[in-house]
C-alpha positions in Angstrom: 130.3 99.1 116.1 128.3 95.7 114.7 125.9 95.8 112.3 123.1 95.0 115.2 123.9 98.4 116.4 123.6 100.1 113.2 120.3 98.5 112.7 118.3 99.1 114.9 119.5 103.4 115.0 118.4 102.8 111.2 114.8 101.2 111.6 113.9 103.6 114.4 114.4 106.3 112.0 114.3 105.1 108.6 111.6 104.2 105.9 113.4 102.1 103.1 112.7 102.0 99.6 110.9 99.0 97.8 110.4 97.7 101.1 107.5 96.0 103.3 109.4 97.2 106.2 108.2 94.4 108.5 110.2 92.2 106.6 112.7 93.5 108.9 111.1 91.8 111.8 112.6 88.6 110.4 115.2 89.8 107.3 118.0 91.3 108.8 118.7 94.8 107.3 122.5 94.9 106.2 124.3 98.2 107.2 127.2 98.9 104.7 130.4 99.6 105.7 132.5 100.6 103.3 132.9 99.3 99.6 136.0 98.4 96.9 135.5 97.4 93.4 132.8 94.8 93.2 132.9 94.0 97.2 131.1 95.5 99.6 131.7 95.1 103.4 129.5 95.6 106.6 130.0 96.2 110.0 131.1 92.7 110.8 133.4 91.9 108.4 131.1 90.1 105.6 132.1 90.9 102.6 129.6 90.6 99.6 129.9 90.8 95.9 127.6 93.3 94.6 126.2 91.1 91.4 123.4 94.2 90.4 125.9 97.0 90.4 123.5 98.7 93.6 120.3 99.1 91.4 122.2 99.0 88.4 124.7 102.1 88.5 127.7 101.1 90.1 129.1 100.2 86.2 133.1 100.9 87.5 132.6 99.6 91.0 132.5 100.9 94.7 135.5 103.6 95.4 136.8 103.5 92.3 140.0 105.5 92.6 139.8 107.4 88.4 136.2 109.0 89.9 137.7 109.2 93.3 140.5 111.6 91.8 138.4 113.7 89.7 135.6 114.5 92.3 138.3 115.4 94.7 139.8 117.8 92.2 136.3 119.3 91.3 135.2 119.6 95.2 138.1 122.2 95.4 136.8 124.3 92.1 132.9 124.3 92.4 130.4 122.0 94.4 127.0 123.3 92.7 125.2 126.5 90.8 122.2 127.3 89.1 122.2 126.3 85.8 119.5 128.6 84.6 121.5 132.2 83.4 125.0 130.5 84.5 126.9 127.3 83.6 129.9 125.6 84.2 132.7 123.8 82.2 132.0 120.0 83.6 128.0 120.3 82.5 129.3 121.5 78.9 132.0 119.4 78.9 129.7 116.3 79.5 127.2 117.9 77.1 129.5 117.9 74.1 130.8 114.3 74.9 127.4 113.1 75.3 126.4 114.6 71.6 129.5 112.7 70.6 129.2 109.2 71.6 125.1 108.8 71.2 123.1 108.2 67.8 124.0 111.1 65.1 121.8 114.5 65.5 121.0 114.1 69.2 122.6 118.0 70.0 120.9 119.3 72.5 121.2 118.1 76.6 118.7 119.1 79.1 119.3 118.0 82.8 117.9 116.3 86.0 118.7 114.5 89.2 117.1 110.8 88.6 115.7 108.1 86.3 111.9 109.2 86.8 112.5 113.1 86.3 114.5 112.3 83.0 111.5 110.3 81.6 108.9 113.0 82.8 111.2 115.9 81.3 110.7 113.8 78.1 107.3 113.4 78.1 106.4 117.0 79.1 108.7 117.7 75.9 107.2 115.7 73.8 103.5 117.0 74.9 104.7 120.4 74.9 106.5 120.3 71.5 102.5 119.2 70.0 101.4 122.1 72.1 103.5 124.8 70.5 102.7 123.8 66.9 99.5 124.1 67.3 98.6 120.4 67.9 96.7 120.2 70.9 94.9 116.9 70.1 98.0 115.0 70.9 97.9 114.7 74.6 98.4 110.5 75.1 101.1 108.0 75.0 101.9 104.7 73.8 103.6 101.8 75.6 104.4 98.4 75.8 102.5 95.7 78.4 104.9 94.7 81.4 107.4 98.3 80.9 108.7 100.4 83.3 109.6 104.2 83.5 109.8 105.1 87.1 107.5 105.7 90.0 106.6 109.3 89.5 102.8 110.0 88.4 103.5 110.5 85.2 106.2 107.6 84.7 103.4 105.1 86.2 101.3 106.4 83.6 103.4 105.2 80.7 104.6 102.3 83.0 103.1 98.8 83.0 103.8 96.9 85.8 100.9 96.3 88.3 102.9 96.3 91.7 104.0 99.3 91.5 101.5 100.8 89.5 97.7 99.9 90.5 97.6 101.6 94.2 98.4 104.7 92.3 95.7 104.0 89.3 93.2 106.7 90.2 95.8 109.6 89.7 97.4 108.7 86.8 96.6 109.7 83.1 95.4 107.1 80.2 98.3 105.4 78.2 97.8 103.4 75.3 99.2 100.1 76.1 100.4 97.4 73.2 101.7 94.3 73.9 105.5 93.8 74.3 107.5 92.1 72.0 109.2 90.1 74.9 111.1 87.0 73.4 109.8 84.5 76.7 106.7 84.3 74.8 108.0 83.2 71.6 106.4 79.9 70.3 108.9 76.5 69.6 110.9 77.3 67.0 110.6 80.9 66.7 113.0 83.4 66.7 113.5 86.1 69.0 113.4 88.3 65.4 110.1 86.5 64.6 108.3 87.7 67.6 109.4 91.1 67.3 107.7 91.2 63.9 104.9 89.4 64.5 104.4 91.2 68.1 104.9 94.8 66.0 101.3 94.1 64.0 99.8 95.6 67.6 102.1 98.5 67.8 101.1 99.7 64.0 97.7 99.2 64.8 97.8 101.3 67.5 99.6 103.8 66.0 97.5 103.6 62.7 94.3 104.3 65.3 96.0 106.8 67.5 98.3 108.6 66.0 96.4 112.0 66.0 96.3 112.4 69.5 99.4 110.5 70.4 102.5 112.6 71.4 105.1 109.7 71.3 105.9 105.9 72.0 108.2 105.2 74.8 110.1 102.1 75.3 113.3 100.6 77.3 115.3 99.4 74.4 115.9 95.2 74.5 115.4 94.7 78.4 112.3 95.8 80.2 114.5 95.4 83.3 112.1 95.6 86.4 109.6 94.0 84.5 111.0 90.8 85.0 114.3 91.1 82.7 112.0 90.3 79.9 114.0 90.9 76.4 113.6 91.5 72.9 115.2 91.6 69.4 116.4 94.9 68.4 114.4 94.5 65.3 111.3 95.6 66.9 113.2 99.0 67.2 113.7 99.0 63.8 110.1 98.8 62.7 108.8 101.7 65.7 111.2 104.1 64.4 110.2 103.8 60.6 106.2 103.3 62.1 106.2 106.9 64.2 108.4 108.6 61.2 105.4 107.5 59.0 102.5 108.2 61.3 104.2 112.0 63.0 104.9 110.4 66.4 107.7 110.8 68.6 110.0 107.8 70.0 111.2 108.2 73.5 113.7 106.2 74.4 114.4 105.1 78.0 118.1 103.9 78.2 118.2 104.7 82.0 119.1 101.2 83.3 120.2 99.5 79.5 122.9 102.8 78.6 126.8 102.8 79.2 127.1 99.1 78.0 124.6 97.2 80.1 123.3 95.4 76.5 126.5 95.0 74.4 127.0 98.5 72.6 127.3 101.7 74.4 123.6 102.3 74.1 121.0 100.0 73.0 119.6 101.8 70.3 123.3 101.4 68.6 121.7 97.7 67.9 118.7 98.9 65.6 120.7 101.5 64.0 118.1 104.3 65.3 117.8 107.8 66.7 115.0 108.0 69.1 113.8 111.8 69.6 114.3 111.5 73.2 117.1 109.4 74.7 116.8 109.2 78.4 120.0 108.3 80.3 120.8 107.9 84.5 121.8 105.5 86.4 125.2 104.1 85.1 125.9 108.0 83.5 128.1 108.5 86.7 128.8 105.2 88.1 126.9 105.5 90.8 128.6 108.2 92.7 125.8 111.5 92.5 122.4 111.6 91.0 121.9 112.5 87.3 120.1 112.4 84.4 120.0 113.6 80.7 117.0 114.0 78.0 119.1 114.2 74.7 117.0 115.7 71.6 117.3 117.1 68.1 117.2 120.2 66.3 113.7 120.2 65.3 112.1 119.9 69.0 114.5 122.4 70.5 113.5 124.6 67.3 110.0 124.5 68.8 110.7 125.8 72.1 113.1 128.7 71.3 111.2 132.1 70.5 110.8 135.5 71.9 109.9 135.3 75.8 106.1 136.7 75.2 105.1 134.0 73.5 105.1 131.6 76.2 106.9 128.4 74.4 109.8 128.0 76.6 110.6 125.3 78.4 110.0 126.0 82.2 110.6 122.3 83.8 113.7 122.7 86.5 114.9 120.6 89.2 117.5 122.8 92.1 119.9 120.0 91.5 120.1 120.3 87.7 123.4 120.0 86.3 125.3 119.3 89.5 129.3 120.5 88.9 130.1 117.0 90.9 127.9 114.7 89.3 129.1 116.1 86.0 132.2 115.5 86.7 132.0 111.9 88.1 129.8 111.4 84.3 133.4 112.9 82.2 135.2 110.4 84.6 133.3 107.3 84.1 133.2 108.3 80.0 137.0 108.4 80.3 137.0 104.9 81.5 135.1 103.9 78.8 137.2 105.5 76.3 140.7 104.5 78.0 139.8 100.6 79.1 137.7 99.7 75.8 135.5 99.1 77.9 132.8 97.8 75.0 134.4 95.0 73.8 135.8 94.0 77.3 132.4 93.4 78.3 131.9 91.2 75.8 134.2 88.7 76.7 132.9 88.8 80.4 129.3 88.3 78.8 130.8 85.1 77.2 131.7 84.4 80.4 128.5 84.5 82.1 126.6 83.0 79.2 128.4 80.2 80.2 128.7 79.7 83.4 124.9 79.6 83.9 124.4 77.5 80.9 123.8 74.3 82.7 120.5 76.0 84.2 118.7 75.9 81.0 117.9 71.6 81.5 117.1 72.4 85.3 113.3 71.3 85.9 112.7 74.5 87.2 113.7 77.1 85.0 112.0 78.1 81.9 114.6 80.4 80.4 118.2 82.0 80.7 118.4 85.2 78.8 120.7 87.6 77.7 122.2 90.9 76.4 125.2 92.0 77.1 126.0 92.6 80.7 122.9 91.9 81.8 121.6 88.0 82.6 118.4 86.5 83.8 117.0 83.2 84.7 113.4 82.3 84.9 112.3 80.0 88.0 108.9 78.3 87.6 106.6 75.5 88.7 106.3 73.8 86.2 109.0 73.7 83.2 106.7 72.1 80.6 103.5 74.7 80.5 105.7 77.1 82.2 103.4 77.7 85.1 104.9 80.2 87.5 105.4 79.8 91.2 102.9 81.8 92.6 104.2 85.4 94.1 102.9 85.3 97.2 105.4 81.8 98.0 108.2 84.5 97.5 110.5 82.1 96.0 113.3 84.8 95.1 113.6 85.9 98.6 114.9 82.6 99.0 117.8 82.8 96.6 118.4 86.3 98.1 118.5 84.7 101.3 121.4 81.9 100.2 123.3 84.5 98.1 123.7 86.4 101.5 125.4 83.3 103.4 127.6 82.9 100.6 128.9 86.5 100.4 126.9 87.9 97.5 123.9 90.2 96.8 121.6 88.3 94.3 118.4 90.5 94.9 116.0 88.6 92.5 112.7 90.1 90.7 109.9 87.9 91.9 110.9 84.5 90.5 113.7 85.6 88.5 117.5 85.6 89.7 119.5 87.5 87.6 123.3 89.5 87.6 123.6 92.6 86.6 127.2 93.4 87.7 130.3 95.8 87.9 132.4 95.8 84.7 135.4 95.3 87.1 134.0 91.7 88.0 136.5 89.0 86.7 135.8 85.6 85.3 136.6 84.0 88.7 134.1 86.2 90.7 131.9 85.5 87.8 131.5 81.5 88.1 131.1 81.9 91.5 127.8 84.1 91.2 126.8 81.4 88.9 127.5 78.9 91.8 126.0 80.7 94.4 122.9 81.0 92.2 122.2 77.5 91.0 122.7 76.5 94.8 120.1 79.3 95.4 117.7 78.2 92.7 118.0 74.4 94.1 117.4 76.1 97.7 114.0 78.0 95.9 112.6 75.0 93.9 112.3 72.5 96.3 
């Protein structure tokens, strides 16, 4: 059957995510097929490279046959149980690996289903940790200008990002926002380093202010993704963890979309040297086969929770999905690939790669940055290079890109004006330059 077919049974029925679905009048929706390292193939034959790893989790790419095997194996053992009074050997497994590989005195693994959930769990914790020692001034949080957490209420709270955030306003509680330390806004001749410190002054005021009814600070380490790709200098990491030590707050890390070696290091808190009190992983944690996430935490907070029943401390979040035997399973797999391929410093020769190949972009008259960490590369379009005027959003100028990418065989699905890549760790060099082709063409296409 063509992909017309499947189409229009899909937008008779279905309500898509992130989506004016009246584009659809004019943007024809692509039904997927079936899918093979970094290709993916619809119902007519086109085959497209999938440059963002399918919202940023498909780390090992599509039917990879190491995660293939090992679900197989564990769909013959145990699909799914409650984890609350039972367990399972792939959720302690993955536990105890997870303990392992991320920063020292992180021992303690509590589960959920999704991004959002893992960054509420975390902020509950955080609040609730206050709560049992007596410290029930500290209900607020801080966060940076232009973040992202999710699109659950309390994820939009601590979020910063006005389209998906201002409809919901009204419901949400009061963060403290600070500005970010986002290296696009550095002046000529300043370092990435520089801004961090001189952006931080805002951060220690706030927390200097705040700190008595603050609970924690949460950030997404170096890359505030959906905020525009915007990036930072681990050194501003540095500073929050020695500024909440010093004024009793907690850090919350979200690693959601920059874990499993999106950044250059397995996580990117390895780059400040740092233990957040809350590390939030998902997305890449299973390689985009089956929804998961993991709030790691320390002795001390877990200390606070556990006492006798009666005096109501405990810890009653829970999602029916926690856990999940299968998703576990698929998380031990993709950590074996990590361990077996190197898979670290692998990426870092394919980050050479697409440092360079978009490297010519940086004199086009129309782009005001190319940016980078690790696996993970954006580039800026705007009106004007010189002030660095934007385009304006409602001209839609990514779309465009998107648009060309799709006639060329890939999937380039911009944020606003900026293009970026985000893709499989399977992607070659050669699959590499072409992205880069297909965007310049794109971003030529977009600035005219």
């Amino acid at each position: 059957m063509s992909n017309q077919h499947w189409m229009q049974r899909d937008l008779s029925v279905l309500w898509h995510p992130c989506t004016q679905m009246k584009d659809h009048e004019t943007l024809p929706l692509i039904p997927i097929r079936r899918g093979e390292g970094v290709w993916l193939e619809d119902f007519d034959g086109n085959r497209y490279i999938d440059a963002i790893s399918s919202w940023w989790v498909n780390i090992f790419g599509h039917a990879n046959p190491r995660i293939n095997d090992a679900l197989k194996a564990q769909l013959d053992e145990l699909e799914h149980v409650i984890l609350a009074g039972f367990s399972h050997q792939p959720v302690i497994e993955l536990s105890e690996r997870l303990v392992a590989l991320t920063p020292e005195g992180l021992n303690h693994c509590f589960y959920a289903d999704n991004g959002s959930s893992a960054v509420e769990v975390a902020l509950k914790m955080s609040f609730h940790y206050w709560r049992n020692l007596g410290k029930r001034d500290k209900t607020r949080f801080i966060t940076l200008s232009n973040s992202y957490h999710g699109e659950t209420l309390g994820t939009l709270a601590v979020g910063d990002v006005a389209l998906y955030k201002s409809t919901y306003e009204p419901l949400l509680m009061e963060a403290i926002t600070v500005p970010s330390p986002d290296c696009y806004q550095r002046e000529a001749g300043e370092s990435c380093r520089e801004v961090a410190e001189r952006m931080f002054v805002h951060m220690e005021q706030a927390l200097a202010r705040h700190a008595d009814e603050v609970c924690a600070v949460i950030v997404e380490p170096l890359i505030q993704c959906a905020g525009s790709m915007r990036m930072y200098d681990p050194y501003y990491l540095t500073l929050l963890r020695e500024a909440c030590d010093r004024h009793g707050v907690h850090l919350i890390a979200d690693e959601i979309a920059v874990g499993f070696g999106r950044t250059g290091t397995l996580f990117a808190c390895e780059q400040a040297g740092i233990r957040p009190d809350f590390m939030c992983l998902s997305k890449g944690i299973t390689a985009g086969y089956l929804p998961l996430s993991v709030v790691l935490t320390h002795e001390q907070i877990y200390q606070a929770f556990y006492d006798d029943y009666q005096n109501l401390t405990a810890f009653l979040h829970s999602h029916s999905y926690t856990g999940n035997p299968l998703a576990c399973r698929a998380a031990l797999a993709t950590l074996d690939i990590f361990e077996q391929d190197d898979v670290i410093n692998a990426n870092r020769a394919l980050a050479q790669v697409m440092g360079d190949s978009v490297a010519h972009l940086k004199d086009h008259p129309h782009v005001a940055d190319v940016r980078q960490h690790g696996m993970t590369l954006a580039v800026e379009m705007v009106k004007d290079k010189a002030s660095g005027e934007p385009y304006p959003w409602q001209e839609r100028r990514g779309l465009k890109v998107y648009q060309h990418a799709l006639s060329r065989g890939a999937l380039l699905r911009p944020l606003g004006n900026v293009c970026y890549m985000m893709p499989p760790y399977v992607i070659t060099p050669e699959q590499i330059h072409l992205l880069a082709e297909v965007m310049s063409e794109g971003i030529d296409l977009a600035c005219r």
